[in-house]
GUKE-959649 format. One record per residue: residue in one letter; y, z, x of N, C-alpha, C, O in turn; residue number from 1. Coordinates in steps of 0.2 Angstrom, whole numbers. Example, Ala and Ser with C-alpha at 12.3 -4.5 7.8 and 13.67 -1.06 7.14 Angstrom:
2
R  rest     ny     nz     nx    cay    caz    cax     cy     cz     cx     oy     oz     ox   nr
R     a    -28     39     66    -22     39     62    -16     39     66    -17     42     71    1
R     s    -11     35     64     -5     36     68      0     39     64      6     40     67    2
//
This chain:
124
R  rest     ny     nz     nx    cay    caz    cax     cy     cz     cx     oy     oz     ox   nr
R     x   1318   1074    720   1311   1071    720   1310   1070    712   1312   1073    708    1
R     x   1306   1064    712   1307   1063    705   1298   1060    704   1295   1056    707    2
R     x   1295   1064    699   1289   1060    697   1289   1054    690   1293   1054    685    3
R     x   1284   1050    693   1285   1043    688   1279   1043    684   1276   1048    687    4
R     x   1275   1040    679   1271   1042    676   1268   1035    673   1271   1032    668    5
R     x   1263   1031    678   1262   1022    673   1255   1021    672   1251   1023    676    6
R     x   1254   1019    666   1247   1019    662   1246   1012    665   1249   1007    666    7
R     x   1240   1013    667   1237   1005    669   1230   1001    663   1226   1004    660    8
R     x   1231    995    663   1228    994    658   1222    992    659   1221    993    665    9
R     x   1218    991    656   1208    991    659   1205    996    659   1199    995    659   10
R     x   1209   1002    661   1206   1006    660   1212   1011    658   1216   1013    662   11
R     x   1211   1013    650   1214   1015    647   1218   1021    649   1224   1021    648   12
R     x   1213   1025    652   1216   1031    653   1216   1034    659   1217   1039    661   13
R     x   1217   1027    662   1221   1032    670   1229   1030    672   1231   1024    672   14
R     x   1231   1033    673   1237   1032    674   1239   1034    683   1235   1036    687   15
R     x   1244   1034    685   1248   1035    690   1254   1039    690   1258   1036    686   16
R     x   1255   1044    693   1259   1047    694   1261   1046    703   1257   1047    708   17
R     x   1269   1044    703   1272   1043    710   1278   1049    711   1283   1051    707   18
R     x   1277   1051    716   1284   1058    720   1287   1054    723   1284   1051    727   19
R     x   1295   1053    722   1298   1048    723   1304   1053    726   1307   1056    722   20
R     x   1307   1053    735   1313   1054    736   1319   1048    735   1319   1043    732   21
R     x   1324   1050    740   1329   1046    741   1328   1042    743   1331   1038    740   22
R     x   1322   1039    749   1323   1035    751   1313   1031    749   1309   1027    753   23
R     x   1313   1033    745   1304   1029    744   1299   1033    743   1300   1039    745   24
R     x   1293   1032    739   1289   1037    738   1284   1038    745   1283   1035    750   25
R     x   1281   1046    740   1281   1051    745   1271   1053    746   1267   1055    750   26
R     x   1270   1052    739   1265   1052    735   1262   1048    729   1266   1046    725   27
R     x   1255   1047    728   1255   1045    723   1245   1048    722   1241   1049    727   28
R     x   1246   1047    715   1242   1051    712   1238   1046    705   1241   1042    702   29
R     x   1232   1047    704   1230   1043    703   1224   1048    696   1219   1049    698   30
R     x   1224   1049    690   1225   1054    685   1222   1051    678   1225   1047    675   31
R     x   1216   1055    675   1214   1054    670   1219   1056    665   1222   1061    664   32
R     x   1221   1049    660   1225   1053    654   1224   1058    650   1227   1062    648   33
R     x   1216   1056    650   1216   1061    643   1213   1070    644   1214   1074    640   34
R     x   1210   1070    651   1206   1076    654   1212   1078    658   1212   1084    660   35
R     x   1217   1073    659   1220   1076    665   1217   1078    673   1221   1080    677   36
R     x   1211   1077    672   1207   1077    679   1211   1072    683   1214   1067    681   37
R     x   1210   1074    689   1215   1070    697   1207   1067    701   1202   1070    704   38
R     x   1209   1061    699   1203   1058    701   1205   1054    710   1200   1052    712   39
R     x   1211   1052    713   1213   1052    719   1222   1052    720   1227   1051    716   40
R     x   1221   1053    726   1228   1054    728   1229   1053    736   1226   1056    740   41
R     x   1232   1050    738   1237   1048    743   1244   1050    746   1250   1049    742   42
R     x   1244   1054    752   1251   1054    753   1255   1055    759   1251   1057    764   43
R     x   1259   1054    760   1263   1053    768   1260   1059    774   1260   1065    773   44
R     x   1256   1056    780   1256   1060    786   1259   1067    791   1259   1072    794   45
R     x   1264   1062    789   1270   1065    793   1276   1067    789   1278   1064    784   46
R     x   1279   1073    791   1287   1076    788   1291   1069    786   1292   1065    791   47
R     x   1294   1068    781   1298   1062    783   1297   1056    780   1301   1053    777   48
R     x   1290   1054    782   1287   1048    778   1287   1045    773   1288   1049    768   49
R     x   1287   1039    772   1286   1036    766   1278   1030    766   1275   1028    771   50
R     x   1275   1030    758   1271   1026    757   1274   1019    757   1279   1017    754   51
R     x   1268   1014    761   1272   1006    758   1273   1006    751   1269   1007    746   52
R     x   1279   1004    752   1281   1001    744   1277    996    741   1274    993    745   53
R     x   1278    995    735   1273    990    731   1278    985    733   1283    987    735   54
R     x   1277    977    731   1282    973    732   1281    970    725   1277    971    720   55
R     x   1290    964    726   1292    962    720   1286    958    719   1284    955    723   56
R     x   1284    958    712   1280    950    712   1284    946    711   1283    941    715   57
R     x   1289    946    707   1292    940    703   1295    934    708   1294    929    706   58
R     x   1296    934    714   1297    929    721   1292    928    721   1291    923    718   59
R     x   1286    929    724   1279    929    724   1280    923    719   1280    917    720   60
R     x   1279    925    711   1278    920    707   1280    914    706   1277    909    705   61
R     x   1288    915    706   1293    910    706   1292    904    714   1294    899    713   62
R     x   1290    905    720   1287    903    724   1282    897    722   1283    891    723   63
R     x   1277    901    719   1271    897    716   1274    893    709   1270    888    708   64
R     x   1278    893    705   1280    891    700   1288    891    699   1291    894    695   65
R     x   1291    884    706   1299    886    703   1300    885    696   1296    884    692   66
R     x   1307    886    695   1309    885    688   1307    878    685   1304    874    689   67
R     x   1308    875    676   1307    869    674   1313    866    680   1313    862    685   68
R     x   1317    868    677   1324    861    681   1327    865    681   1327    871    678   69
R     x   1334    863    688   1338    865    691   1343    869    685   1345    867    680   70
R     x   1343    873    688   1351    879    681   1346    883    675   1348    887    671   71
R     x   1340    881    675   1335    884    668   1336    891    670   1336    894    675   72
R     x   1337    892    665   1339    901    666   1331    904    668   1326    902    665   73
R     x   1331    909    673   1324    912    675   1323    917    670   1328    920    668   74
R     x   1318    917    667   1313    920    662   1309    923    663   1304    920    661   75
R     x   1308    930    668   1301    932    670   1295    932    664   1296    934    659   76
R     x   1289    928    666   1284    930    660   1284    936    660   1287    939    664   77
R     x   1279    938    654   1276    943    651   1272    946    660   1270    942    664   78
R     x   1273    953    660   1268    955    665   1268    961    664   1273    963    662   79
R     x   1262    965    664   1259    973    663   1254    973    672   1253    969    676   80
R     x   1254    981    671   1251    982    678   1245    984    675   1244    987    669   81
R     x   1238    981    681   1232    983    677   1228    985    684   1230    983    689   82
R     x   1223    988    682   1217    990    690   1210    989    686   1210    988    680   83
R     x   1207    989    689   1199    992    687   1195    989    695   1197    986    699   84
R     x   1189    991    694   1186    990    701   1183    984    700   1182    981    695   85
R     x   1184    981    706   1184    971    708   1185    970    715   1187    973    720   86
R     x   1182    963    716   1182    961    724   1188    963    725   1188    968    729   87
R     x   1194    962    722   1201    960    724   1202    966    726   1206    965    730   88
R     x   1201    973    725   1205    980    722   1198    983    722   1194    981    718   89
R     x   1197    990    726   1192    995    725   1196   1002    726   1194   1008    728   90
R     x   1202   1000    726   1208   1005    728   1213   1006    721   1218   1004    721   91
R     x   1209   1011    716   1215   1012    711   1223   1012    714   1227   1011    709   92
R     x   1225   1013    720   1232   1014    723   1233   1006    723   1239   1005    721   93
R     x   1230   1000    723   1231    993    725   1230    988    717   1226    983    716   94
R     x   1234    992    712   1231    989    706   1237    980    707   1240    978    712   95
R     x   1238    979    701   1239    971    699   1245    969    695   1246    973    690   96
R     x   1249    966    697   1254    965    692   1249    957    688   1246    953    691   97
R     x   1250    958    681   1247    950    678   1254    946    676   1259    948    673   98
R     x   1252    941    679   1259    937    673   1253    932    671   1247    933    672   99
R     x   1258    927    665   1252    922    661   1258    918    662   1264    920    661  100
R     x   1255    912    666   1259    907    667   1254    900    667   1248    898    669  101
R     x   1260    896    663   1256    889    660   1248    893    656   1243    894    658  102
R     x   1251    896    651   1244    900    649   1239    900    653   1233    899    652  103
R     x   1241    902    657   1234    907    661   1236    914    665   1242    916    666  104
R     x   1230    916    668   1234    924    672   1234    923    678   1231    919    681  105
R     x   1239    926    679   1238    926    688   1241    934    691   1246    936    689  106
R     x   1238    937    694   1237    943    696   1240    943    703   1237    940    708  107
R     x   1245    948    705   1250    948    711   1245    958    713   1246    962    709  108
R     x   1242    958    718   1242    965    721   1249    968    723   1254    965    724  109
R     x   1247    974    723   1253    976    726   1255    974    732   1261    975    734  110
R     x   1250    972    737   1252    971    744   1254    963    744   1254    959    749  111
R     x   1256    960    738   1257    954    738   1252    947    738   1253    941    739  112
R     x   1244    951    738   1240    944    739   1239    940    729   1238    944    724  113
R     x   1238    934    730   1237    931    723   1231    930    722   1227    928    727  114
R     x   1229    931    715   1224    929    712   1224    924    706   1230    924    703  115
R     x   1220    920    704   1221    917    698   1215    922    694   1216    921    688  116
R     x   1210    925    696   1203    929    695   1201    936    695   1199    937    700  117
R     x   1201    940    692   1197    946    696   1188    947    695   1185    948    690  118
R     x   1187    946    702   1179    947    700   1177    953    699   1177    958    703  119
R     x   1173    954    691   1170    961    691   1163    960    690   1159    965    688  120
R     x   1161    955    692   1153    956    691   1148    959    698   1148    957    704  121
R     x   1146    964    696   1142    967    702   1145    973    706   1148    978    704  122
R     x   1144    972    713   1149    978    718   1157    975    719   1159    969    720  123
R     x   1162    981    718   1169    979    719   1169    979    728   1173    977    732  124
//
């Protein structure tokens, strides 16, 4: 079993920790950096189980954005993972891959929906 440990950006100090077996994680954990306070967590029901995986964004993107010209070697943009509360996401478990493409952002959820946005004005 192995735990993983990823800072999310936007909000500086929470991070993610994942228990990860052989075949997929198990858990995951949702952790103030700096108090160390466990502010949510989620984890498998049953003996055995695994949590849905996050998926690839980079197909996702490449989908919306094939390559310039055929043989252009693939060059993922720049992308960092970010959460904060928003229409898109009120589930720190369900944070964002960002890429900047054609200088702008585009925000991949983990279950795969795209955003060009996230809205935070008001209620998430």
């Amino acid at each position: 079993m192995a735990l993983v440990s990823t800072k999310l950006e936007a909000i500086p100090d929470l991070r993610h920790a994942f228990f990860t077996r052989e075949n997929g994680v198990s858990a995951r954990f949702a952790y103030d950096a700096e108090t160390s306070d466990l502010l949510e967590a989620e984890g498998v029901k049953l003996p055995g189980g695994f949590l849905k995986p996050y998926v690839d964004p980079w197909p996702i993107i490449r989908s919306r954005f094939p390559p310039p010209s055929p043989g252009a070697p693939e060059v993922p943009p720049a992308t960092d993972a970010v959460w904060m509360p928003c229409r898109q996401s009120t589930n720190p478990f369900a944070p964002f891959y960002r890429y900047h493409v054609e200088g702008k952002p585009l925000y991949v959820r983990i279950d795969g929906a795209v955003y060009e946005a996230l809205t935070i004005t008001g209620r998430g």
